[in-house]
C-alpha positions as CSV (number, residue, x, y, z in Angstrom):
1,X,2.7,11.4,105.0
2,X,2.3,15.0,104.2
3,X,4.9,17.1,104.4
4,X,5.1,19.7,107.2
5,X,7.0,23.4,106.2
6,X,7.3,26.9,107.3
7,X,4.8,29.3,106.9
8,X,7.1,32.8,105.6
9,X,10.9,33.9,105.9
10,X,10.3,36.2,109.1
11,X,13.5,37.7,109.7
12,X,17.2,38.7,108.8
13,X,20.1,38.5,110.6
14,X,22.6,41.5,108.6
15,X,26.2,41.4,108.9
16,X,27.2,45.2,108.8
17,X,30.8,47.1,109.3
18,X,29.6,49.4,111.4
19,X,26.0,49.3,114.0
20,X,25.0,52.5,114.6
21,X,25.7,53.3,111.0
22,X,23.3,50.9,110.0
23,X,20.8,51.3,112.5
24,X,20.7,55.1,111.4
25,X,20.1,53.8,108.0
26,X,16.8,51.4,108.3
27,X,15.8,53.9,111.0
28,X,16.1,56.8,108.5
29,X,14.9,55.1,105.3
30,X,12.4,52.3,106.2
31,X,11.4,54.0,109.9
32,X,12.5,50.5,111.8
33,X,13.0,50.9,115.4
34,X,15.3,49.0,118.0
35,X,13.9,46.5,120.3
36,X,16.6,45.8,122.0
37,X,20.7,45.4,121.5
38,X,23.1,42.9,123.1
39,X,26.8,42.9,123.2
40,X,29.1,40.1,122.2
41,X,29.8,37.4,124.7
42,X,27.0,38.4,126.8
43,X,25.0,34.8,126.5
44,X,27.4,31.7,126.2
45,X,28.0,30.7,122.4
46,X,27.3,34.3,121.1
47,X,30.4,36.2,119.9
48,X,29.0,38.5,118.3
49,X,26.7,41.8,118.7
50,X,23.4,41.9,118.2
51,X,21.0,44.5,117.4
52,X,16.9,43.3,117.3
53,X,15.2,45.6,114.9
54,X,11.5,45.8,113.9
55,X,8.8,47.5,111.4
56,X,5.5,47.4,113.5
57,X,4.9,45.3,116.6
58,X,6.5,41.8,115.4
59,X,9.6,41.9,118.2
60,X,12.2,41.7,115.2
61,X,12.1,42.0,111.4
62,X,15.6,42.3,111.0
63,X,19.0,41.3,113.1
64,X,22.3,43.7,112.7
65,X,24.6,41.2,113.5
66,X,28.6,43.0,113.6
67,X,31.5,41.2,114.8
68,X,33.9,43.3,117.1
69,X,36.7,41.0,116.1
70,X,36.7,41.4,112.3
71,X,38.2,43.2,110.3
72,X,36.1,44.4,107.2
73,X,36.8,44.9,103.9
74,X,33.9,47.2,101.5
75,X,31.4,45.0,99.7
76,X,31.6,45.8,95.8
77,X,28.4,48.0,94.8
78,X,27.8,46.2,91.8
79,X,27.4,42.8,91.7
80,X,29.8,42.4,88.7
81,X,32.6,43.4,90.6
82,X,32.1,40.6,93.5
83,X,34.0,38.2,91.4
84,X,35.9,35.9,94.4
85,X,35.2,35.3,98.1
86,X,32.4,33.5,99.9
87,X,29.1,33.2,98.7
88,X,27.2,35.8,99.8
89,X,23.1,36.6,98.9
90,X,22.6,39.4,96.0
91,X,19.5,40.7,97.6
92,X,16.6,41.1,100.2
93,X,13.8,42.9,100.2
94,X,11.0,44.3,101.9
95,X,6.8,44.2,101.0
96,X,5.0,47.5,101.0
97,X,1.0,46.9,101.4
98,X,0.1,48.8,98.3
99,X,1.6,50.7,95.5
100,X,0.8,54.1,96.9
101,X,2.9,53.2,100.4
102,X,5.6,51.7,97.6
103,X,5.2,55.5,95.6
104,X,6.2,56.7,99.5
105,X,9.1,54.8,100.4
106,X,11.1,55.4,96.9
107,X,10.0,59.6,97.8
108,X,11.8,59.2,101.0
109,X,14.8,57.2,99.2
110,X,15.2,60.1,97.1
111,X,14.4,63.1,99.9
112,X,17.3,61.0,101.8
113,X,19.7,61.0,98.8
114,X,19.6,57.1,98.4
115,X,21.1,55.7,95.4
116,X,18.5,53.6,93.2
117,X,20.9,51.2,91.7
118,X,18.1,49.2,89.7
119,X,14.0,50.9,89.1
120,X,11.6,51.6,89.8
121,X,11.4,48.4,87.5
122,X,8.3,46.3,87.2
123,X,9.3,42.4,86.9
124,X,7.3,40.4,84.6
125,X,7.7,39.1,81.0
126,X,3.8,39.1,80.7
127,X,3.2,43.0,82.1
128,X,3.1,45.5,79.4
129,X,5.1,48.0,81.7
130,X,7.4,44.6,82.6
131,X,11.3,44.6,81.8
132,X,11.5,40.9,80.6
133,X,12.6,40.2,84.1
134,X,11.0,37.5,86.6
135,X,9.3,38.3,89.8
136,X,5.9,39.8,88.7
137,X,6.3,43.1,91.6
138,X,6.9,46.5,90.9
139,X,10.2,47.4,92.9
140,X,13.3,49.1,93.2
141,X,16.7,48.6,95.0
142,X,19.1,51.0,96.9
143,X,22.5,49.8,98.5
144,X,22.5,50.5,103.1
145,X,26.1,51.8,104.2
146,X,27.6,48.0,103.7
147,X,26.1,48.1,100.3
148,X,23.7,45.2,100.5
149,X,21.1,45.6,98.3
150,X,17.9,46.0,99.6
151,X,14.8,45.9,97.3
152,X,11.2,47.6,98.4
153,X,8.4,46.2,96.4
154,X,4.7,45.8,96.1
155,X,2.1,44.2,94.3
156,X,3.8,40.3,94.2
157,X,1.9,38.0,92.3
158,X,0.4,34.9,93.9
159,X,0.3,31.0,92.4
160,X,-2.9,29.4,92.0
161,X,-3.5,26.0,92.5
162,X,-3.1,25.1,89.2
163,X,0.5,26.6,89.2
164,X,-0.9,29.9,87.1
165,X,0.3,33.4,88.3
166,X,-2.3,35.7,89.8
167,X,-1.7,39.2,89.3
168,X,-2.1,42.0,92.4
169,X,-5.5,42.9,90.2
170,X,-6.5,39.3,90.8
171,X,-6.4,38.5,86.6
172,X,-4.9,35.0,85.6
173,X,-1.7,35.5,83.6
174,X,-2.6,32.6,81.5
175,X,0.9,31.3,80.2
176,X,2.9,32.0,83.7
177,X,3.3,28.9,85.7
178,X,5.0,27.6,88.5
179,X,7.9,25.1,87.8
180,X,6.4,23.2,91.1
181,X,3.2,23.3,92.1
């Protein structure tokens, strides 16, 4: 029997403190624009709002999600500082095509002011420009008004069939394998 799995993570739904905050945000930095935004309560089983945003003509890329009944507390910046509560994700990220549209996005982070909390950094042990991290992208991270992180990279390496990386040039990096293949 083979096994039957999904083809790519499409979408995000985003907890923020405060919507139109955050909608300013992605719109500002990443140019996303709404599709379409529903209140709490509006559809049975729903409580909270819902705000369907996109990056081209998929109907969403990402959900802000904000609960009118909750009361929130800031998010810790760094990562460090997060040390009780309930597990939460560290990062998530979004692909640029090619390194120049990459080289475009971080411009408009700084023309905007963003903070880059980590980069521009390339991932990989095996890269001679590499940090000794994991990943194999070039990439950098800057924190949206809740201070998720949110990483922009390009240039991801792919897995062979073999399990060996495959650089964005298309070069074997003999030596870098998949755990699982």
């Amino acid at each position: 029997m083979s096994v039957v799995t999904p083809s790519a993570l499409q979408h995000l739904a985003l907890e923020v403190s405060d919507t139109e905050r955050s909608i300013e945000f992605y719109r500002q930095f990443l140019g996303m624009k709404v599709t379409e935004r529903h209140k709490a309560g509006e559809v049975a089983g729903i409580p909270v709002d819902l705000t369907f945003m996109r990056l081209g003509r998929r109907h969403h890329d990402l959900v802000i999600m904000h609960n009118p009944g909750k009361t929130y507390t800031p998010r810790p910046k760094n990562p460090l500082d997060d040390a009780e509560g309930i597990p939460a994700f560290h990062h998530y990220a979004y692909e640029c095509p090619d390194r120049e549209s990459f080289l475009g996005v971080l411009e408009r982070a700084k023309e905007l002011g963003l903070e880059i909390v980590r980069g521009p950094v390339v991932h990989s042990p095996w890269d001679p420009r590499g940090d000794g991290s994991w990943g194999e992208n070039e990439s950098f991270y800057v924190l949206d008004p809740d201070n998720h992180r949110v990483e922009i990279f390009c240039d991801l390496a792919t897995i062979d069939t073999d399990g060996t990386y495959i650089n964005a040039a298309g070069e074997r990096i003999e030596g870098a394998k998949a755990e699982e293949i």
